[in-house]
C-alpha positions in Angstrom: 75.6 122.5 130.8 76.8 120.0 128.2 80.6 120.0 127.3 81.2 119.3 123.3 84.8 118.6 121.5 86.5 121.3 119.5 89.8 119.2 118.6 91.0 115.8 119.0 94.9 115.4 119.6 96.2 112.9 117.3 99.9 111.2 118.5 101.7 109.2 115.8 105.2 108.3 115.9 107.2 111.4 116.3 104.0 113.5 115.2 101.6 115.5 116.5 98.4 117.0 115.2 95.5 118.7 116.5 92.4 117.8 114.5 89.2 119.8 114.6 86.3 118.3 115.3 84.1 120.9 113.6 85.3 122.7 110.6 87.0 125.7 110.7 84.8 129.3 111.1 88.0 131.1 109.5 91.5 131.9 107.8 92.6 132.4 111.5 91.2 128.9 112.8 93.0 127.4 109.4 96.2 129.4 109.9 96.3 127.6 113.5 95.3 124.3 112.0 98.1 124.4 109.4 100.8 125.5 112.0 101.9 122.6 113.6 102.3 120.9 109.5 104.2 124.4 108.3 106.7 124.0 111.8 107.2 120.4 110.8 108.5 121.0 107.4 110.6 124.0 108.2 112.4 121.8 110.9 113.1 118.8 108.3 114.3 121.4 105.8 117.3 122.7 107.8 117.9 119.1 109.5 118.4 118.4 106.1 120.5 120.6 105.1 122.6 120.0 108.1 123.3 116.6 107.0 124.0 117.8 103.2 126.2 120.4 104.9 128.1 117.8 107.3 128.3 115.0 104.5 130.0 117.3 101.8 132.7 118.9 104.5 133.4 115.0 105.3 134.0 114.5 101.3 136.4 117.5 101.2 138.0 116.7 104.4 138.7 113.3 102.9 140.2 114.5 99.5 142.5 117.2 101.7 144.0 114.1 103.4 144.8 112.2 100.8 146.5 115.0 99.0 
């Protein structure tokens, strides 16, 4: 019985990706692939629109107090 890689976990700063070893058989083994890319940009998206969100209340909380 011989044991042979599927995916190697790759750990990079904050990221981490699973890398196939052999390509993928499928859309379902790609959809799984793309995943952890696709959660990645969702979750920079809305931090960043968090900040836009924060730094324009700050701008109009600044012009209310010097009125």
């Amino acid at each position: 019985m011989t044991i042979s890689p599927i995916a190697i976990i790759v750990v990079s700063n904050d990221n981490v990706r699973v890398m196939q070893v052999e390509p993928s058989h499928g859309s379902l083994d790609n959809i799984v692939g793309m995943a952890p890319d696709i959660i990645e940009k969702i979750k920079s998206f809305f931090s960043k629109s968090s900040k836009d969100k924060s730094s324009k209340n700050e701008v109009v909380e600044s012009d209310e107090q010097e009125k």
